[in-house]
N, C-alpha and C positions, 0 to 999 in steps of 0.2 A: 306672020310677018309683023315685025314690031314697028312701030312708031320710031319718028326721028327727037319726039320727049322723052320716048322709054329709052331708048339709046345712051342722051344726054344726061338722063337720070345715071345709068350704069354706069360712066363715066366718071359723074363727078361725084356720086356719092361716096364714096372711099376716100376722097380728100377732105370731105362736109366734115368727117367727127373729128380732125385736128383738135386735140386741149378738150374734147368733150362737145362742142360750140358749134352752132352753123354758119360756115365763111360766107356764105352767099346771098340770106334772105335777113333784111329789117329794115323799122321803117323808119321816113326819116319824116316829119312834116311839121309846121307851124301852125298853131292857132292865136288867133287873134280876134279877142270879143266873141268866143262860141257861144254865149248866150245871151246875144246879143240879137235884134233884129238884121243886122247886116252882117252875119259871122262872116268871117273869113278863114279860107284852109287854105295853105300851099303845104305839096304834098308831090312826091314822084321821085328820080331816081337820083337825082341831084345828092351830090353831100354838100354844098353850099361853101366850097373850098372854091380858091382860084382857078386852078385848074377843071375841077370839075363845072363851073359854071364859062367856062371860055374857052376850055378845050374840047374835054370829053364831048361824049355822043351820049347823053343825058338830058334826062325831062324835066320841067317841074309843072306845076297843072293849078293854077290860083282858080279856087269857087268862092264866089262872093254871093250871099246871100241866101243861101241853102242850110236853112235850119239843119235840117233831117240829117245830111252830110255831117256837120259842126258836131251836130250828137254824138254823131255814129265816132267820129275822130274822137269829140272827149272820153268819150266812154273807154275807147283803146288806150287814149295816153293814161287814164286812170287805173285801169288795169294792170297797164305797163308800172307804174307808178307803185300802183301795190304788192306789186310782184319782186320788185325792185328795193323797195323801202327798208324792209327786216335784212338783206343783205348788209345794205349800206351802212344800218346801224350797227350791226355784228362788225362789221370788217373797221368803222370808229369806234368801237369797243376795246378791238383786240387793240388797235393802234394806241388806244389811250387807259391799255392795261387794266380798264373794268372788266371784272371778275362777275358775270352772272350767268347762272344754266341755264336760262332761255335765248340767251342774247341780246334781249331789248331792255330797257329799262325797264320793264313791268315783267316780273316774271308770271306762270300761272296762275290767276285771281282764284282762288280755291271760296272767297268768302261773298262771291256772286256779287263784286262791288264793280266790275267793269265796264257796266252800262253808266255809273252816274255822269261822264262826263259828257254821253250823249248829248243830257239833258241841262248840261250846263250853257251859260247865248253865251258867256265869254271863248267856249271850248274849242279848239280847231274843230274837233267830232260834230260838234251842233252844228259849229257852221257850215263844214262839208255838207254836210245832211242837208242842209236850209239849200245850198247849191242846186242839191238835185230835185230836191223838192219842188223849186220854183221853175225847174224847167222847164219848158214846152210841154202839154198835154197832160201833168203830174195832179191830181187833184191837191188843193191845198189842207194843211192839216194845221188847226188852229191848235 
């Protein structure tokens, strides 16, 4: 006997790989001050459209003050972010007619120089780093 999820699954998955893509699962949510003592996350099924917030049969879910939460979200949207980035620049590449076989501005560092900008305070890379560094629970690293 199946389930009324296995069901639901057989259903819709043959629609899900339209273009390659899943029509049905992502997330949508806000942060504001996650590393902060009073983070805040709203987060739930909401697309924060007119309709969806005055019509639809949609949620949203505000946590205010739950670190561990605030983590867990930035960590996803970072993820999401890094996952996302090398596209984005490929696809203003094409658009703006640069010519590189990696796609990004940096093609493969073959002369092991890719770390210097870690270690540079001016760097987006250091200061990312300093982000996660300073987090909650992170030992510090002088």
């Amino acid at each position: 006997m199946e389930s009324k999820v296995e069901d639901f699954v057989k259903e819709v998955t043959p629609k899900s790989t339209v273009d390659g893509g899943i029509l049905f699962v992502h997330n949508k949510f806000f942060l504001v001050d996650p590393l902060s003592d009073q983070p805040k996350v709203l987060t739930g099924s909401a697309n924060f459209s007119n309709a969806s917030i005055v019509s639809n049969d949609e949620n949203s879910l505000l946590i205010i003050g739950d670190k561990r939460v605030a983590d867990i979200y930035l960590t996803e949207f970072n993820r999401l972010f890094e996952h996302f980035w090398p596209r984005y620049i490929t696809q203003q590449n094409k658009r703006n007619k640069i010519k590189n076989e990696a796609g990004f501005e940096k093609p493969l560092d073959e002369k092991y120089t890719w770390f210097v900008d870690y270690f540079k305070k001016s760097s987006y890379h250091y200061k990312r780093g300093r982000l996660f560094i300073e987090m909650k629970g992170a030992k510090k690293v002088q």
